[in-house]
PDB file with SEQRES, HELIX, SHEET and CRYST1 records, atoms N, CA, C and O in Angstrom:
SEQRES   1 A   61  UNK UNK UNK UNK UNK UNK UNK UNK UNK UNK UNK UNK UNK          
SEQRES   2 A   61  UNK UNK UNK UNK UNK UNK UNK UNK UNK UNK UNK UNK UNK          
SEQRES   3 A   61  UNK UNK UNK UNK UNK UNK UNK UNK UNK UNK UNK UNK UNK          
SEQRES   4 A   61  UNK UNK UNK UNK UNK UNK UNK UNK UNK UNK UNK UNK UNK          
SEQRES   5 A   61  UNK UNK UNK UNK UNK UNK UNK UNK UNK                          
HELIX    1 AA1 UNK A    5  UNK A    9  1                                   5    
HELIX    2 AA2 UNK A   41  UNK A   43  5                                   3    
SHEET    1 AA1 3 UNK A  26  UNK A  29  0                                        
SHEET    2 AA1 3 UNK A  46  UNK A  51 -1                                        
SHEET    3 AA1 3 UNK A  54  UNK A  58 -1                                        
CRYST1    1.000    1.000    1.000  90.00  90.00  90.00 P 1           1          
ATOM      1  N   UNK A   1     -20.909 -15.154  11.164  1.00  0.00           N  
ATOM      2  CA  UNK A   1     -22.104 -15.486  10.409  1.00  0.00           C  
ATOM      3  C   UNK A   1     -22.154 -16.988  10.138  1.00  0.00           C  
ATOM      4  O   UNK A   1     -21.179 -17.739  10.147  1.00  0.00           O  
ATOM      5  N   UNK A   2     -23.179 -17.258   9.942  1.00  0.00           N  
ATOM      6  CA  UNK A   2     -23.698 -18.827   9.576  1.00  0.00           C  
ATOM      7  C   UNK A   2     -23.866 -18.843   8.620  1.00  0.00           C  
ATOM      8  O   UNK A   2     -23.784 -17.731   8.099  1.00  0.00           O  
ATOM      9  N   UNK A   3     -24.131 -19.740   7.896  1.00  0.00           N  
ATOM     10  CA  UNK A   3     -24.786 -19.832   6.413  1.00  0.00           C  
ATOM     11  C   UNK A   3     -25.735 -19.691   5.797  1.00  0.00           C  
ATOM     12  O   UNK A   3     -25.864 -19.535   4.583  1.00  0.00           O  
ATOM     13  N   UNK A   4     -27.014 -19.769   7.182  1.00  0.00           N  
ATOM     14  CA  UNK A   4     -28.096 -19.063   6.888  1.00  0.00           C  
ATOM     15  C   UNK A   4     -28.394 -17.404   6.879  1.00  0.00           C  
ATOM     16  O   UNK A   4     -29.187 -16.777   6.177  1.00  0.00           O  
ATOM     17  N   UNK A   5     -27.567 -16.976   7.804  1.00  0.00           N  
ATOM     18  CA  UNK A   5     -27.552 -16.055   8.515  1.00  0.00           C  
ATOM     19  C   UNK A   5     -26.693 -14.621   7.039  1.00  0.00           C  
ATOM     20  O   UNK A   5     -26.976 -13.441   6.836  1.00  0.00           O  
ATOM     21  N   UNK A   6     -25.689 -15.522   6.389  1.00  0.00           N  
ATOM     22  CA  UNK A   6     -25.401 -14.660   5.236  1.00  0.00           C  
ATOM     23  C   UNK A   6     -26.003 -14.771   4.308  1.00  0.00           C  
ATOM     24  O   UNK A   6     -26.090 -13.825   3.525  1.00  0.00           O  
ATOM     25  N   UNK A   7     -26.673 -16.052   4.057  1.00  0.00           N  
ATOM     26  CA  UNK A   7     -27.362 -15.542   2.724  1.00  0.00           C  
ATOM     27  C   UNK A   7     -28.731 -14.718   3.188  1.00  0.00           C  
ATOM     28  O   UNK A   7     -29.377 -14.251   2.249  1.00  0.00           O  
ATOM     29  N   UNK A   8     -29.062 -14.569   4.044  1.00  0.00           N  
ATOM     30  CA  UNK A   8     -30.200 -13.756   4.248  1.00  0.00           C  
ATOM     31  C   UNK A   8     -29.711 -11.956   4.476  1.00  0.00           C  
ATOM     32  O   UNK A   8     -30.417 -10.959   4.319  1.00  0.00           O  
ATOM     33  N   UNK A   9     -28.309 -12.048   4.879  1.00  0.00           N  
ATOM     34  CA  UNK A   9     -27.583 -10.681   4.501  1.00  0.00           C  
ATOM     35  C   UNK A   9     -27.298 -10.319   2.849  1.00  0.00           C  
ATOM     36  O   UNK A   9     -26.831  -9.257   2.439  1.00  0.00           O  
ATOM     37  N   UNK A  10     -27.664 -11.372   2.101  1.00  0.00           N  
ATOM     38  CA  UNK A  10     -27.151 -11.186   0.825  1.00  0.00           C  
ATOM     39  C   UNK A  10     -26.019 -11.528   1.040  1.00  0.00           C  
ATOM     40  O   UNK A  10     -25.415 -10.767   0.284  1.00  0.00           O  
ATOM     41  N   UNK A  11     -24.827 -12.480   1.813  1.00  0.00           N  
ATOM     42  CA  UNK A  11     -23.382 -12.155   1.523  1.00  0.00           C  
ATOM     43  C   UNK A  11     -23.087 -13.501   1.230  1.00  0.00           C  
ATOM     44  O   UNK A  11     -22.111 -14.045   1.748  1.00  0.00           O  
ATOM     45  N   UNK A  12     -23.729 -14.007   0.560  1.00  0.00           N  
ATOM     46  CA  UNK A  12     -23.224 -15.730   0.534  1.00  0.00           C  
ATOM     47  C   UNK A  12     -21.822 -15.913   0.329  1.00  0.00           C  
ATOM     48  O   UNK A  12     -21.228 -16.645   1.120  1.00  0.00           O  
ATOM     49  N   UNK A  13     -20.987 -15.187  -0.913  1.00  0.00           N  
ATOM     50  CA  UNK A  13     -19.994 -15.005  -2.077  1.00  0.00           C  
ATOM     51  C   UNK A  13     -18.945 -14.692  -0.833  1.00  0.00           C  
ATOM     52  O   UNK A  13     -17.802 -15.148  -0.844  1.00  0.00           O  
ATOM     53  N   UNK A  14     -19.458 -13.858   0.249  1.00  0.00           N  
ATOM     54  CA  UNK A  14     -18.089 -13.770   1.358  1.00  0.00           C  
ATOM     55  C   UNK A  14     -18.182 -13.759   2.636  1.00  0.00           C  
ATOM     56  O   UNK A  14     -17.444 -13.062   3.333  1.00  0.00           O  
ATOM     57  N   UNK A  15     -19.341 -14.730   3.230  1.00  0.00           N  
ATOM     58  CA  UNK A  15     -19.415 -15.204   4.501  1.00  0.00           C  
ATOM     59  C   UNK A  15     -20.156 -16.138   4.322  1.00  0.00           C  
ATOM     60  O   UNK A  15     -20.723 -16.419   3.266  1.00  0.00           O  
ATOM     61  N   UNK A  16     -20.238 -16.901   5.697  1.00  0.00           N  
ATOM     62  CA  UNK A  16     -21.189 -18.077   6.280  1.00  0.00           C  
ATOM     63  C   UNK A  16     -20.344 -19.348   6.370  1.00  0.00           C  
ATOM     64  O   UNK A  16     -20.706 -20.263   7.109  1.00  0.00           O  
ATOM     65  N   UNK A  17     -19.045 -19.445   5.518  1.00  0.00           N  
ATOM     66  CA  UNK A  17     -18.414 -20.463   5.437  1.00  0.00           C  
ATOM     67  C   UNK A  17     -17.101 -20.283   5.337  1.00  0.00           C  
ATOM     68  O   UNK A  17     -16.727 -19.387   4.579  1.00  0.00           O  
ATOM     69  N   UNK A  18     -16.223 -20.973   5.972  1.00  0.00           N  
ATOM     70  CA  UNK A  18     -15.182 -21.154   5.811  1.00  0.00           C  
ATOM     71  C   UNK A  18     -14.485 -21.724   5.230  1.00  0.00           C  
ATOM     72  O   UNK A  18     -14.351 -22.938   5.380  1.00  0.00           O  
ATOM     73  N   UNK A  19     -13.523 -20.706   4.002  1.00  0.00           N  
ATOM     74  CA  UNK A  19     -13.201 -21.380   2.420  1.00  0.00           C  
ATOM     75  C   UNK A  19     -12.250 -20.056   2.087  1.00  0.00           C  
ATOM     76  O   UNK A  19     -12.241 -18.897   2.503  1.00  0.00           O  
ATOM     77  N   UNK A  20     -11.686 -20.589   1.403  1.00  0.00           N  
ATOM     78  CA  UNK A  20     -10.370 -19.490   0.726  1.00  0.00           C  
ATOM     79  C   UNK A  20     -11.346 -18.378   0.171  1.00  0.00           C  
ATOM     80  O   UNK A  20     -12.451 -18.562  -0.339  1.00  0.00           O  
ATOM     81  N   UNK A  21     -10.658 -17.128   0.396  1.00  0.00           N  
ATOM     82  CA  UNK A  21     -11.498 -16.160  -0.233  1.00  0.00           C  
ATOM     83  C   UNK A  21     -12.700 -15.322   0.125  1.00  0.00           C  
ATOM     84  O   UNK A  21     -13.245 -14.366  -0.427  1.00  0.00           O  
ATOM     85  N   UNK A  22     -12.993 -16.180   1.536  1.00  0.00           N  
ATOM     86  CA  UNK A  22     -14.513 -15.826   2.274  1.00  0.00           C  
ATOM     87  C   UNK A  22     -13.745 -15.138   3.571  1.00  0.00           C  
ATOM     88  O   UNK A  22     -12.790 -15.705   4.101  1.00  0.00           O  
ATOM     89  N   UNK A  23     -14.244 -13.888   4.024  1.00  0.00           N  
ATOM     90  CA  UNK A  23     -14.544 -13.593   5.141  1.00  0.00           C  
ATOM     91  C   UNK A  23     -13.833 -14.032   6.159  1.00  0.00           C  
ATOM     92  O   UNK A  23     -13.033 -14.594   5.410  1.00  0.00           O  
ATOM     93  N   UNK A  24     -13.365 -14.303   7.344  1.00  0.00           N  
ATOM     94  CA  UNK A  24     -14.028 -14.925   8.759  1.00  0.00           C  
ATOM     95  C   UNK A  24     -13.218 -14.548   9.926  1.00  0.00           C  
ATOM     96  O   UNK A  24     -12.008 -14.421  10.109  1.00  0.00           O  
ATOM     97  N   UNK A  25     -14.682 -14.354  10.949  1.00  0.00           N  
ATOM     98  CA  UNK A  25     -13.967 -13.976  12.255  1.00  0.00           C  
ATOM     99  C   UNK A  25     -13.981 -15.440  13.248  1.00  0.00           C  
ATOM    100  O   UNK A  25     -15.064 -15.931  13.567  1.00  0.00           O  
ATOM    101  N   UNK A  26     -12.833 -15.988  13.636  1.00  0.00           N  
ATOM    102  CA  UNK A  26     -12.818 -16.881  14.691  1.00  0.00           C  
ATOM    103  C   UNK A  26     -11.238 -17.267  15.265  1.00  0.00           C  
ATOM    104  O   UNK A  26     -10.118 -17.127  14.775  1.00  0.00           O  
ATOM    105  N   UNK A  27     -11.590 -17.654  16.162  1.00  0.00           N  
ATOM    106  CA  UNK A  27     -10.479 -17.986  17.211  1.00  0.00           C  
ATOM    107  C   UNK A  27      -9.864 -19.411  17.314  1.00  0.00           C  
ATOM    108  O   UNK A  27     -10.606 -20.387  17.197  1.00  0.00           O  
ATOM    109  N   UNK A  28      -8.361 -19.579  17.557  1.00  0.00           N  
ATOM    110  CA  UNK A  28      -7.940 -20.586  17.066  1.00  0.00           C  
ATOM    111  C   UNK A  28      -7.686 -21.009  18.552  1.00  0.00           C  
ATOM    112  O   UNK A  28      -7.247 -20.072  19.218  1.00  0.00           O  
ATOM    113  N   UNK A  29      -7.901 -22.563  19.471  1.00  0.00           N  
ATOM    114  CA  UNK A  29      -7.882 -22.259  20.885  1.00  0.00           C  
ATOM    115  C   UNK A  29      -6.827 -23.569  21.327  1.00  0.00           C  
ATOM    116  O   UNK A  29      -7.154 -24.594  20.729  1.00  0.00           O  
ATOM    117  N   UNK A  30      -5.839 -23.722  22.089  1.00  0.00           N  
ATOM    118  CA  UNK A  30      -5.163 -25.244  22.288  1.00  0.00           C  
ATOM    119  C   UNK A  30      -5.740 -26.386  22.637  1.00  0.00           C  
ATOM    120  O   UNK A  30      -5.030 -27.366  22.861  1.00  0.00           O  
ATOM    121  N   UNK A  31      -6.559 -26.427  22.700  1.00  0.00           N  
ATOM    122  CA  UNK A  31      -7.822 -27.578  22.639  1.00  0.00           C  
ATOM    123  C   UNK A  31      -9.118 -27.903  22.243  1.00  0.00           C  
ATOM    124  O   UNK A  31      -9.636 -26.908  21.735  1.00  0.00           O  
ATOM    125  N   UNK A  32      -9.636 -28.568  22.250  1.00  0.00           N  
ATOM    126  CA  UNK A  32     -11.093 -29.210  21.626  1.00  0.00           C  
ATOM    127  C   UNK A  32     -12.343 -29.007  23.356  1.00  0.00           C  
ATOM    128  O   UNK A  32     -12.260 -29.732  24.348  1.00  0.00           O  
ATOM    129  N   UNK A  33     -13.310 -27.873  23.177  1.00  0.00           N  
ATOM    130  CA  UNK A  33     -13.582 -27.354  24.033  1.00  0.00           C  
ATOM    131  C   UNK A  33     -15.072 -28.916  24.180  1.00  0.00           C  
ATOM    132  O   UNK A  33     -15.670 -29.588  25.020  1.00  0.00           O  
ATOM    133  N   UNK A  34     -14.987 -28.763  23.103  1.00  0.00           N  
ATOM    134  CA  UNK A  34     -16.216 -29.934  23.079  1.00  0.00           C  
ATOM    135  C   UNK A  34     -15.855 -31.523  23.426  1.00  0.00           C  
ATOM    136  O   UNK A  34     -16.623 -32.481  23.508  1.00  0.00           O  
ATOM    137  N   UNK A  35     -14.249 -31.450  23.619  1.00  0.00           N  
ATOM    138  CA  UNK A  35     -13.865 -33.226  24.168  1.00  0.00           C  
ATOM    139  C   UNK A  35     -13.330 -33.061  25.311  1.00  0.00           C  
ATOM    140  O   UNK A  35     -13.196 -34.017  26.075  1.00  0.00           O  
ATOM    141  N   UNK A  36     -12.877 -31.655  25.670  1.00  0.00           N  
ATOM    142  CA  UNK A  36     -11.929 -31.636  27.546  1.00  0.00           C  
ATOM    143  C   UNK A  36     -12.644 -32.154  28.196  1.00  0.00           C  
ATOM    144  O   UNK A  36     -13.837 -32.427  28.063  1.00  0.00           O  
ATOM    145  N   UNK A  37     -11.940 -32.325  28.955  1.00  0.00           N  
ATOM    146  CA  UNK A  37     -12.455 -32.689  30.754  1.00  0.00           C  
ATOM    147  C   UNK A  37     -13.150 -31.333  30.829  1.00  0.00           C  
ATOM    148  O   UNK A  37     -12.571 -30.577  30.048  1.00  0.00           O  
ATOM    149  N   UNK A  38     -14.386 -30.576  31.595  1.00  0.00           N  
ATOM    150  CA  UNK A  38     -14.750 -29.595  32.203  1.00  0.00           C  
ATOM    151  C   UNK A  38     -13.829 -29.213  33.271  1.00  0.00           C  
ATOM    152  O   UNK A  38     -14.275 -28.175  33.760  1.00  0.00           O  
ATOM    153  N   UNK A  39     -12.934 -29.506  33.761  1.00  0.00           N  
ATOM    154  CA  UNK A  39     -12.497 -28.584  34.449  1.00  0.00           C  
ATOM    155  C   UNK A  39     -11.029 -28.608  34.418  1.00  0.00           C  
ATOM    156  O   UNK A  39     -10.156 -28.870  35.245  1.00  0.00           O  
ATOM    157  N   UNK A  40     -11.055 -28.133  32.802  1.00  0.00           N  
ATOM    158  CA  UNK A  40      -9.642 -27.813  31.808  1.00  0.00           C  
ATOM    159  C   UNK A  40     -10.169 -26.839  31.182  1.00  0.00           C  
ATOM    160  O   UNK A  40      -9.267 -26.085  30.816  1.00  0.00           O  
ATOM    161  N   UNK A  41     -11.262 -26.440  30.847  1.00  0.00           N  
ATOM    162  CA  UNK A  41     -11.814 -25.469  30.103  1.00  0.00           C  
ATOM    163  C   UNK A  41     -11.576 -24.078  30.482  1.00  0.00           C  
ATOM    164  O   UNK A  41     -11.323 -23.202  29.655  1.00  0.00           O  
ATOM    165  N   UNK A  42     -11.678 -23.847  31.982  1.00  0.00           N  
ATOM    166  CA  UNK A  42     -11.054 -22.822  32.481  1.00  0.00           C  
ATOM    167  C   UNK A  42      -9.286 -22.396  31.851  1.00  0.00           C  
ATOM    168  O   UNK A  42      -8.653 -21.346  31.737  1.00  0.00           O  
ATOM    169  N   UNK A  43      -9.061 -23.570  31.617  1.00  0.00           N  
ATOM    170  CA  UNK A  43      -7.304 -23.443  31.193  1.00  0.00           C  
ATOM    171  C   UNK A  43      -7.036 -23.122  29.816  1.00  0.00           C  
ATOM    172  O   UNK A  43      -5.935 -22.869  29.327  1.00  0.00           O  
ATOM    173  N   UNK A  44      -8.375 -23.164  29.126  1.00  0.00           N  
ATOM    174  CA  UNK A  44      -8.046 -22.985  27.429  1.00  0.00           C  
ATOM    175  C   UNK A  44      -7.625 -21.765  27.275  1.00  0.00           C  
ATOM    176  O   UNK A  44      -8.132 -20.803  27.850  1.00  0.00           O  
ATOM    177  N   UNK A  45      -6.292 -21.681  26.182  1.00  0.00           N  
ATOM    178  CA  UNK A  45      -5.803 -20.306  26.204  1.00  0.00           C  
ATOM    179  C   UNK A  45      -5.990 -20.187  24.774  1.00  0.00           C  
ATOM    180  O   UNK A  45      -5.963 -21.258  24.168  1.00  0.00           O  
ATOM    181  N   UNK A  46      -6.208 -18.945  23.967  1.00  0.00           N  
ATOM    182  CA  UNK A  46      -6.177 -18.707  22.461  1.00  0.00           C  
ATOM    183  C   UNK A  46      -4.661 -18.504  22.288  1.00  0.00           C  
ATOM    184  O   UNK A  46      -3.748 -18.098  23.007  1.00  0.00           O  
ATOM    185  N   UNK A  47      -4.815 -19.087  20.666  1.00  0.00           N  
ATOM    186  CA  UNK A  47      -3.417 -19.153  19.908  1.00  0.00           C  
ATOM    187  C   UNK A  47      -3.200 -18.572  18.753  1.00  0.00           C  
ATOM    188  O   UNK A  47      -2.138 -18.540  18.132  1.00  0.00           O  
ATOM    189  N   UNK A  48      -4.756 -17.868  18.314  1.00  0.00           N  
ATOM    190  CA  UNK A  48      -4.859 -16.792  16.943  1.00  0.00           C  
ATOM    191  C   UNK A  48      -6.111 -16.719  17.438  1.00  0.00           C  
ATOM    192  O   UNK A  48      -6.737 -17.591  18.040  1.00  0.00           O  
ATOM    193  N   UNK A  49      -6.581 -15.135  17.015  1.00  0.00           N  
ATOM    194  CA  UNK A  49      -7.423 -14.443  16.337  1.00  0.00           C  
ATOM    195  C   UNK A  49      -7.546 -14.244  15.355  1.00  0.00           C  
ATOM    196  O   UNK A  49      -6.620 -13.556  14.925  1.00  0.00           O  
ATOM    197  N   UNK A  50      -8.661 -14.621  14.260  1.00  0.00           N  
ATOM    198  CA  UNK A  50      -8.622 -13.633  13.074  1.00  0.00           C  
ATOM    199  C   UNK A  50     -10.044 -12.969  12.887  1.00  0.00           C  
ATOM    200  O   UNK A  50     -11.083 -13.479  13.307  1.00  0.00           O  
ATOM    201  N   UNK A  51      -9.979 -11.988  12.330  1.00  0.00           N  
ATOM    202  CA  UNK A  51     -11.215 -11.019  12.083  1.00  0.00           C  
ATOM    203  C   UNK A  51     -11.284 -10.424  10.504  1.00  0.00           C  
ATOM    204  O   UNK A  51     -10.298  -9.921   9.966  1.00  0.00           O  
ATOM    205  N   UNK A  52     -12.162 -10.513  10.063  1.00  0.00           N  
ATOM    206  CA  UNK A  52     -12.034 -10.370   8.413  1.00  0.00           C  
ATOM    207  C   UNK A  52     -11.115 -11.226   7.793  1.00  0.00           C  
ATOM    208  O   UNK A  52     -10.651 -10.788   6.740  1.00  0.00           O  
ATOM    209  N   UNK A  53     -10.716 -12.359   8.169  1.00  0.00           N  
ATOM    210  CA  UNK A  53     -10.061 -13.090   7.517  1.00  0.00           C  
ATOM    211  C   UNK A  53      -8.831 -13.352   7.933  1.00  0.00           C  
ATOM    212  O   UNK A  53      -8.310 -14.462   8.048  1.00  0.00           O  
ATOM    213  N   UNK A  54      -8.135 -11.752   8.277  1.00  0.00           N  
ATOM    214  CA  UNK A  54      -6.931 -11.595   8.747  1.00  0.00           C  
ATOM    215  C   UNK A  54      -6.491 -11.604  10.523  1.00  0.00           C  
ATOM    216  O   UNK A  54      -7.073 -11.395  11.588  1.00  0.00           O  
ATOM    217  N   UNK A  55      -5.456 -11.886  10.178  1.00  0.00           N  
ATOM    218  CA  UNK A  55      -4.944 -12.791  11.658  1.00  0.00           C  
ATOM    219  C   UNK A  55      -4.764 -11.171  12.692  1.00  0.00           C  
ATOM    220  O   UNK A  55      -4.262 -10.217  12.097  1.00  0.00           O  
ATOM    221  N   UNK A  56      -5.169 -10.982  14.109  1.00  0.00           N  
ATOM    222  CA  UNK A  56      -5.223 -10.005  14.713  1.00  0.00           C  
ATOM    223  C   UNK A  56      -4.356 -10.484  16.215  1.00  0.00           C  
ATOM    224  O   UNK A  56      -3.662  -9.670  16.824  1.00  0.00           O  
ATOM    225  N   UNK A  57      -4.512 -11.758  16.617  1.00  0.00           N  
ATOM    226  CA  UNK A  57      -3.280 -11.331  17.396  1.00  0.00           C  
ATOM    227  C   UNK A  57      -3.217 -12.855  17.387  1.00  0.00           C  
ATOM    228  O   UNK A  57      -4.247 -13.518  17.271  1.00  0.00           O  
ATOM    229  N   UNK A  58      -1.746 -13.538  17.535  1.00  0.00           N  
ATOM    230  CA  UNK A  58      -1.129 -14.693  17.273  1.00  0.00           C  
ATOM    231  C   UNK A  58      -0.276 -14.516  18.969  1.00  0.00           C  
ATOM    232  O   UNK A  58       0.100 -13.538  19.616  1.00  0.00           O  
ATOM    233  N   UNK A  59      -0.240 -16.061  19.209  1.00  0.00           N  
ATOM    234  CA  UNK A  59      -0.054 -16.050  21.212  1.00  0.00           C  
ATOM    235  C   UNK A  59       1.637 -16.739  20.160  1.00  0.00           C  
ATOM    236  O   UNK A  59       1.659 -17.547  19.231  1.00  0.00           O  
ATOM    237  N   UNK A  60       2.801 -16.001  20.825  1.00  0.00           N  
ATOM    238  CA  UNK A  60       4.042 -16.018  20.965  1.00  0.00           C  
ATOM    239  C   UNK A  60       4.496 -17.435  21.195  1.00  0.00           C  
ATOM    240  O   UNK A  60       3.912 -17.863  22.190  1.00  0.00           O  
ATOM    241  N   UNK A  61       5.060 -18.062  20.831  1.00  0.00           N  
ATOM    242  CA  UNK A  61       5.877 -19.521  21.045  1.00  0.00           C  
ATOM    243  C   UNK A  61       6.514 -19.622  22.529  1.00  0.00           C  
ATOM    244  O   UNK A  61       7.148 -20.624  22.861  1.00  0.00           O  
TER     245      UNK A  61                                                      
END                                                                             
């Protein structure tokens, strides 16, 4: 969710933003998809998931 997008769900208090206490589903990735080279992007691997806040799968050392 966005910030517009929850308060128009009514959920301001626990989505749209990312802040202690709120919600959130997103992915943690080994690089900055918006500064690579394009053809490193193919190579980006995830390093956490979280969904409701909580962490769902963490990539092994």
């Amino acid at each position: 969710y966005t910030q517009g997008s929850a308060a128009a769900a009514g959920r301001r208090r626990e989505l749209g933003t990312l802040e202690v206490g709120k919600l959130a589903d997103i992915a943690v990735l080994d690089r900055n998809l918006l500064t690579c080279d394009d053809e490193d992007i193919q190579k980006t691997q995830v390093l956490a998931t979280f969904m409701g806040g909580r962490c769902v799968f963490e990539r092994e050392a």
